[in-house]
N, C-alpha and C positions, 0 to 999 in steps of 0.2 A: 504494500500500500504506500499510497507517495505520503510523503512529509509535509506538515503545512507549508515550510518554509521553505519547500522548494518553487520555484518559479513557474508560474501555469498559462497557457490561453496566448494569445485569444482564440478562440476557436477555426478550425477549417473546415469548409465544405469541400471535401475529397471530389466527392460523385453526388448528380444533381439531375431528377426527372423533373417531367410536368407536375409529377405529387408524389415525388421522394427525394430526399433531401440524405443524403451518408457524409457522416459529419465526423473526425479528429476534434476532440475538444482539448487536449494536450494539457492535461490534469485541470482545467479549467472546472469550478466548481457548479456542480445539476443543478442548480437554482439559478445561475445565471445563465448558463450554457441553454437549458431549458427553455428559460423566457424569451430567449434570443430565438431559439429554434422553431419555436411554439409563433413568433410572430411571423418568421416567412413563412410558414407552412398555411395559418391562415389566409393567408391570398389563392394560394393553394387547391385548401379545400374547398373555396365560392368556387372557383373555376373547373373544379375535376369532379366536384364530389366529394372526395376523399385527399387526403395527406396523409406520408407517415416521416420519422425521423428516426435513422437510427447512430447511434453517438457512442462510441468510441473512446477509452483513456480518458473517460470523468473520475470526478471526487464525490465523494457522497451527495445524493441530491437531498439532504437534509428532510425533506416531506415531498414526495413527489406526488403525494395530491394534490399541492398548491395546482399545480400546472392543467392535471385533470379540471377541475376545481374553475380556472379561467377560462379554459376553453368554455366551458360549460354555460359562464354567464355571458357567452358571446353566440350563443344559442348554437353551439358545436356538441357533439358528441365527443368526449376526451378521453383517450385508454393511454395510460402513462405503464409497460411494464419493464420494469428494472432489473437487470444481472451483474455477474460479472464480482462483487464483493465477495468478502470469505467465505469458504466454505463451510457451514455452520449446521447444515441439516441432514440426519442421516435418513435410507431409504427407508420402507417399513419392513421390519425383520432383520432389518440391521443396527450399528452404531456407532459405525466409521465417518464422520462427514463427507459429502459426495458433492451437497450443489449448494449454492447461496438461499438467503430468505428469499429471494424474487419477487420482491412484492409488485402488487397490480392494483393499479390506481384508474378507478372510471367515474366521470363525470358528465353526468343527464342533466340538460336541462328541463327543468320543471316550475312553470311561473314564479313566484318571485325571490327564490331561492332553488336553488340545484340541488340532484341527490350524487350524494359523493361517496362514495368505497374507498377505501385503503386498508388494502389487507397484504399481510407476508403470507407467505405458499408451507408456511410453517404455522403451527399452533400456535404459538408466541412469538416475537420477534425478540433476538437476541438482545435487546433495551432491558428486556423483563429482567433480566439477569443480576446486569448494573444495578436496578430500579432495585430491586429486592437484597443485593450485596449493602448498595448503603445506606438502605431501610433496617439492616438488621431481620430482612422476615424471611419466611419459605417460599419456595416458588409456587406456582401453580401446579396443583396436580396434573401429572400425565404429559406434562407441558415440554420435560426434557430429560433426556438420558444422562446418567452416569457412564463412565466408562469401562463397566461390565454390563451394562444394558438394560439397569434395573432405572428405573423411573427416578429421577433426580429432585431431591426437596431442598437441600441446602443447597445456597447459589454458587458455592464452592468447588461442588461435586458436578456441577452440570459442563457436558461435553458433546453433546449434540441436539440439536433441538429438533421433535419431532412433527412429521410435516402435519399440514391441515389436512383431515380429511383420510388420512394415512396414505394410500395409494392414489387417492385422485389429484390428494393436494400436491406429493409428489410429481405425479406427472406434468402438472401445471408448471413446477419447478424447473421442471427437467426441461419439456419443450421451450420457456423462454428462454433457456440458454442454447440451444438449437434453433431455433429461429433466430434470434438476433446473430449469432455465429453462422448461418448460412447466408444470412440475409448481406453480410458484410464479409462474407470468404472470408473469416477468422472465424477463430474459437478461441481465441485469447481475452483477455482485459484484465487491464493491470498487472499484466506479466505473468497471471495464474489463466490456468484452462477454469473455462465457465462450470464446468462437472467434471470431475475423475469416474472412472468406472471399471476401473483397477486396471 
């Protein structure tokens, strides 16, 4: 993972359709990078229909429903889904990590306020962890594994987190790091493979 204080950005559009846009953000941070990309692509979508953006060596996008979220009150439909970060969740019936939280961010509009999602492709998202290390409390049941595979309650003990849904949330997982890696002829980001698979 890059360091804050290494130098980032500004971003580049590599490769560029009528309504796609494959973009190097060159550790430039998802929140800006985002709203950057999120604006040429809306010309985009009046004109095609559709837009999508796929981006390349970002930094954490801090909330990527913000973005679902704006679309949304621009009367767009918005699907934010995110790869590429550590790999933090294991398969079901296993307890090796294999793929990132990937979470998938959608924003509907609906008069005068939008309905917005943001969910990780995991039961919890690795925050919970944190959240709970310096709360002093337990995790969530069922929420993540130990490192013999038994369900994790101190946040001390937790070493993989288990997906949503068990197999389907996995799959979910697993295809956006498969699509966004085909989509851009890589399976890289950030120097790590989007999923291992031994």
């Amino acid at each position: 993972m890059p360091k804050f204080s290494e130098p980032a950005g500004p971003m580049e559009i590599v490769r560029e359709s009528d309504a796609a846009l494959y973009i190097d953000a060159h550790r430039e941070f998802g929140v800006l990078v985002g709203r950057r990309a999120t604006d040429l692509l809306i010309p985009k979508a009046a004109e095609q229909g559709v837009s999508m953006a796929f981006i390349r060596d970002m930094r954490h996008w801090l909330r990527p429903s913000t973005i679902a979220e704006y679309l949304a009150r621009r009367g767009l439909v918005g699907v934010v889904v995110n790869t590429g970060g550590p790999r933090m969740v294991a398969p079901p019936g296993g307890v090796e990590t294999v793929i990132g939280t990937n979470p998938i961010d959608i924003g509907i509009p609906a008069g005068d306020e939008p309905v917005v999602a943001d969910m990780a492709t995991s039961k919890r998202a690795w925050g919970a962890v944190r959240e709970a290390r310096r709360a002093g409390e337990s995790l969530q049941r069922k929420s993540f594994y130990d490192s013999d595979g038994n369900y994790a309650i101190d946040p001390d003990d937790a070493y993989s987190a288990v997906p949503m849904g068990d197999s389907k949330g996995f799959a979910l997982g697993l295809l956006a790091c498969r699509f966004h890696g085909n989509s851009f002829g890589v399976g890289v980001v950030h120097e790590e493979r989007c999923y291992e698979l031994g």
